[in-house]
C-alpha positions, 0 to 999 in steps of 0.5 A: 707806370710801375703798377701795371707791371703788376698786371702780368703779374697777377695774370700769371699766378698759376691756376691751383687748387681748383674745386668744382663749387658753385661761386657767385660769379661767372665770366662769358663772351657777351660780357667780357668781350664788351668790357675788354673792348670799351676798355681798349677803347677807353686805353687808347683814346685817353692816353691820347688826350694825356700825352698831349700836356705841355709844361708851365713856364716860369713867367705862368708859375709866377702868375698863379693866383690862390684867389682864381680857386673856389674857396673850399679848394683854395685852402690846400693850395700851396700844400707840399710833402714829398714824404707824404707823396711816397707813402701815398704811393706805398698805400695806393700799391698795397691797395692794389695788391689786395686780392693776392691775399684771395688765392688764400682762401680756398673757395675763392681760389678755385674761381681765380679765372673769373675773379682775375679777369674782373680785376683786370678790367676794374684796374685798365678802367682805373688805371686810364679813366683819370686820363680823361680828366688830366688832359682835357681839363689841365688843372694846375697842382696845389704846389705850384701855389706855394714856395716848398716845392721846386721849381723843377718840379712846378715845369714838369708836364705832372704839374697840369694833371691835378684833376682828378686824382689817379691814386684816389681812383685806384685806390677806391676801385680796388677796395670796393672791389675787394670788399664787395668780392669777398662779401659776394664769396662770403655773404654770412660773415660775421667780419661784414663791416670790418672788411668794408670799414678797412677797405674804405679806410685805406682807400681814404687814407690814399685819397688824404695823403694826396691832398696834405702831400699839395699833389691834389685838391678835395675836388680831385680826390671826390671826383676820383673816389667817386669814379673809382667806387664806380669801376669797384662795384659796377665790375663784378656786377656785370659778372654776378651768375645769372646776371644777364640784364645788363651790358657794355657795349663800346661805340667808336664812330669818327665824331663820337667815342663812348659807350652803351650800357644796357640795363633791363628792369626784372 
C-alpha cells in the first residue's frame, strides 16, 4: 500500500526548532504502550482475515442481482468511474499528508514528538480497522452490477472488499485528527470553523467519489467515517495533558481478540 510509505516518512522529519512551552498533549508509557500494543494487535489479526478473500467467477458476475441490495444502496449499484477512482486516491492522499502543513507552525513544532506519535497510531488504526470489515463480511462492489467496468477487474480479489470503505476511514481519521490538534494547539482562533468545515469537507469529498467511482455504497462510506471519525478524535484524547482517566488495554486470549477501554467519571 502506497501510503504507509508515507509512515516512515513522516517519522523521520527531523526534530527542529523545539521550545520549551506547555502544549496540550502529552505521550507516556501507560498510554501508548497500550495503544501501540492494541494496534499491533488489531494489524496482525485483520490483515489475517483480509488475505484470506478469494475472487468471483464468471458464472457468480453474472448472477449478481441489483434486487439482492437494500433500496437505499441499490441506486449506486452498477456505478463506474476509473477517473473518479484516481482522484479519490489523489484526495485521500492529500488528507493524509495534512499534518506536515503542522511542522509550519512554530507552537506545534516544538511538540513533533508527541504529535507524530498519535498520528502514527490514528493512521495503523485507520489503516487496518477496515480490514475487519472487507474479509469477514465480503460484500461485492458496485461495479460488478454493471457493464462499464471490466471483467478483469470484476475477478480481481478488490472486488469482494466493498465494506466498509478504507478511503472514507482514512480520509475521516485524518481530518478530524488534524482539526481537532490544531483547535487543541489553537483554542481562541478565529479560523474555528473553517478548519473543521475544510476538513469535513475533504473528508466528504473522498468518501463521494467513492460512491460515483462504483468502488463503494452509501453504506461503506457511513460505516467508514463513522469509524474513522472515531480513530480522529479518540487518539488525541488518550493523550490530552492531565488525561489519565482513560485507557486501552489489548486482550488477546485463544478464543478472543479485542480490546478494554477503561474509562473513569471525574
Amino acid at each position: 500500500m502506497t501510503f504507509k510509505i508515507f509512515f516512515l516518512i513522516f517519522w523521520l522529519i527531523p526534530y527542529v526548532f523545539c521550545q520549551n512551552i506547555h502544549h496540550p498533549y502529552s505521550t507516556s508509557l501507560s498510554v501508548d504502550g497500550s495503544v501501540f500494543g492494541t494496534a499491533a494487535i488489531v494489524a496482525l489479526t485483520a490483515s489475517s482475515v483480509d488475505e484470506k478473500l478469494t475472487t468471483l467467477t464468471i458464472p457468480e458476475i453474472q448472477s449478481l442481482n441489483k434486487r439482492n441490495i437494500n433500496p437505499i444502496d441499490r441506486l449506486t449499484a452498477g456505478w463506474y468511474s476509473k477517473e473518479q477512482s484516481t482522484l479519490s486516491d489523489l484526495l485521500v492522499g492529500g488528507s493524509i499528508l495534512s499534518p506536515i502543513l503542522f511542522v509550519f507552525d512554530s507552537k506545534m513544532r516544538s511538540d513533533f514528538k508527541t504529535i507524530s506519535t498519535m498520528y502514527l497510531e490514528t493512521v495503523i488504526f485507520a489503516t487496518f480497522m477496515p480490514s475487519y470489515g472487507k474479509g469477514l463480511v465480503r460484500r461485492v462492489r458496485p461495479y460488478a452490477y454493471g457493464l462499464k467496468a471490466p471483467l478483469q477487474e470484476k475477478q480481481d480479489n478488490e472486488t469482494l472488499r466493498s465494506f466498509y470503505s478504507g478511503h472514507a476511514t482514512w480520509a475521516f481519521a485524518t481530518s478530524v485528527f488534524f482539526a481537532t490538534v490544531y483547535i487543541d494547539y489553537h483554542p481562541d482562533t478565529e479560523y474555528r470553523k473553517i478548519i473543521w468545515g475544510g476538513a469535513i469537507g475533504l473528508a466528504s469529498a473522498v468518501s463521494l467519489l467513492r460512491v460515483t467511482s462504483g468502488a463503494h455504497f452509501l453504506s461503506d462510506i457511513a460505516i467508514g467515517a463513522a469509524v474513522g471519525t472515531s480513530i480522529g478524535y479518540i487518539i488525541p484524547y488518550f493523550h490530552r495533558t492531565g488525561n489519565e482517566s482513560m485507557s486501552i488495554h489489548p486482550i488477546l486470549s485463544p478464543d478472543y481478540t479485542g480490546a478494554f477501554l477503561r474509562l473513569r467519571l471525574q
